[in-house]
N, C-alpha and C positions, 0 to 999 in steps of 0.2 A: 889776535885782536882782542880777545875776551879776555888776557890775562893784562894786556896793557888799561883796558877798560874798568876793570876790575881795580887794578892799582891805582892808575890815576882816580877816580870814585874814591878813595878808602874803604871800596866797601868788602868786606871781609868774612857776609854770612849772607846768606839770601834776603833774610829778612830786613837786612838795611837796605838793600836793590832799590834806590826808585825807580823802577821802574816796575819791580816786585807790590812793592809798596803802592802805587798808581792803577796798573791795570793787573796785577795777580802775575803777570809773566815776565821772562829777562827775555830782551828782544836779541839775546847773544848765543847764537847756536854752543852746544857743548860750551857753555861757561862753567870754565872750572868751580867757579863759589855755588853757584846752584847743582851742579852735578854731584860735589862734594855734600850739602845741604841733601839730597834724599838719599847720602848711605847713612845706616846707623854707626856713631863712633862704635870702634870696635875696643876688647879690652887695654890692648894700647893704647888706642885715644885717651879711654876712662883713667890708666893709671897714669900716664904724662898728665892732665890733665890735675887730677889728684895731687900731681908732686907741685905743679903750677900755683894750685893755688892753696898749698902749704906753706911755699916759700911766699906768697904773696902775702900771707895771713904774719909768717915772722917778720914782714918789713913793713906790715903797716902797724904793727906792736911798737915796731922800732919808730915809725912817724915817718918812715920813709914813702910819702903815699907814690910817689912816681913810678917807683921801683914796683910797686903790688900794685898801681893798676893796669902795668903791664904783664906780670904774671896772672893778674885777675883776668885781661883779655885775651890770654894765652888759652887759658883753661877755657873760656866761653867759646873760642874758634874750634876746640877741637871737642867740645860737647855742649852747643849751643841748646841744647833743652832742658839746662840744668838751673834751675830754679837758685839755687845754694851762689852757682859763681855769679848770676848775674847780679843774685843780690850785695856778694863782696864788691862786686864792679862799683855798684852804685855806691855803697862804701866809700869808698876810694875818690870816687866824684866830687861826691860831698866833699871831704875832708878837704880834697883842694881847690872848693869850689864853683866844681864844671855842675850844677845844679840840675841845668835842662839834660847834662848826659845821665846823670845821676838817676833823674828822673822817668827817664828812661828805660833805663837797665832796673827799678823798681817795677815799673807797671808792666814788663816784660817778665818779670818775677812774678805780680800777681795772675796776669795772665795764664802760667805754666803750673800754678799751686795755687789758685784760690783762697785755700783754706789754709793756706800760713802764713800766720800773724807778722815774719819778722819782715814780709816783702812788702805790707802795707806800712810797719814802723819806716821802713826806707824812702820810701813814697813820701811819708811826711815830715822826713827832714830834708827831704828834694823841694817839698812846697814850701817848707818854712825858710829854704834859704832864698827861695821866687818870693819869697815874702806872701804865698797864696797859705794864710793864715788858715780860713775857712775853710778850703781843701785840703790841709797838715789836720787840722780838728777830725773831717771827716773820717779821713786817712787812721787817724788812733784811734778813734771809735771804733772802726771797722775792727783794727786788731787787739781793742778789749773786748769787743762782741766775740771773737775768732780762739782769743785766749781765755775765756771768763772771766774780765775785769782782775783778775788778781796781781797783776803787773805794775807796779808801784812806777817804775820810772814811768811807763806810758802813759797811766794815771799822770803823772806830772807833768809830761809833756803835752797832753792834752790840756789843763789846765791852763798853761803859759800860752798856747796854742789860742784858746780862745780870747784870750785876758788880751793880747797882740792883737787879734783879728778885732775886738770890739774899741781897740786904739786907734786901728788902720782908717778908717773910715770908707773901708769899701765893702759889699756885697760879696756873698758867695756870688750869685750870679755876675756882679765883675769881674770877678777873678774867673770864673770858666771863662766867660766872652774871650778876655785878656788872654788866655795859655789856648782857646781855639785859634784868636785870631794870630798869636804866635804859631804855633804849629804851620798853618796852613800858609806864612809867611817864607818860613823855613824849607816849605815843600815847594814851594813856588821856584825859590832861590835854588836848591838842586835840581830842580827839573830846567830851569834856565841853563844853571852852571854843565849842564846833560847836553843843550842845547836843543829842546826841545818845545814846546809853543805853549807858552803858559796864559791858559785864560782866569 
């Protein structure tokens, strides 16, 4: 049952679980993804992983992003607390894209490194493709604060960042409202699609 449940879901790491994500637990005894989820990848993990997303780094060189963001999510399943793949992933989003996932596998980045700068740059070109101008702004700030301003392209991207957000005619505070009341939209719909009683 937990592997059918698991499949149909897509969900492929504990932390995508809604039901993880809802109430902290998988209501699926011995579920393979959360079982899997509290062993540490071992050095084979680590070095499959590593080859995963080597090859995924030479196919989005190539513009092949399809190809590397399935080697980017190779490498995230089999060492899900690595900072580096989620931010290739979110990479990969972007370029073809998938923004909200992009954005995603950013703030799953900063969450797991704080303190580095390239997971907040991802973050704000997931906002700037949501067109949340004023949270892409904030987003580059954060990683010229995190790098000491000396970053010429961020520096630039900030700049257009705001130069867009004061064209947009929206608020920061609209743009948070907008991406909660997304989210919580999104969570609703899987917990539905779960079949589950969504208030």
């Amino acid at each position: 049952f937990a592997y059918s449940f698991c499949t149909l879901l897509g969900v492929k790491e504990m932390s995508d679980c809604p039901y993880v994500k809802e109430c902290g637990k998988c209501p699926v005894p011995n579920c393979p993804v959360c079982m899997a989820a509290k062993e540490e990848p071992g050095d084979k993990a680590r070095d499959k992983a590593e080859k995963a997303k080597n090859e995924g780094n030479d196919c989005y060189k190539n513009g092949d992003f399809k190809t590397a963001l399935r080697h980017y999510s190779l490498a995230v399943n089999l060492v899900p607390g690595s900072h580096v793949y989620r931010s290739n992933r979110s990479a990969a989003h972007c370029s073809m894209g998938n923004f909200q996932q992009a954005l995603e596998d950013a703030q799953k980045a900063i969450e797991l490194k704080p303190d580095w700068g390239k997971g907040y740059s991802r973050a704000a070109m997931a906002f700037s493709g949501l067109r949340y101008y004023h949270l892409a702004a904030e987003a580059l700030t954060k990683q010229l604060d995190i790098e000491g301003g000396g970053n010429e392209t961020a520096a630039a991207a900030l700049k257009t960042a705001l130069e867009n957000a004061e064209k947009s005619g929206y608020s920061r505070e609209d743009e948070a409202k907008t991406l909660a009341e997304q989210a919580d939209a999104e969570k609703q719909a899987r917990m539905a699609e779960m079949g589950c009683c969504v208030m």
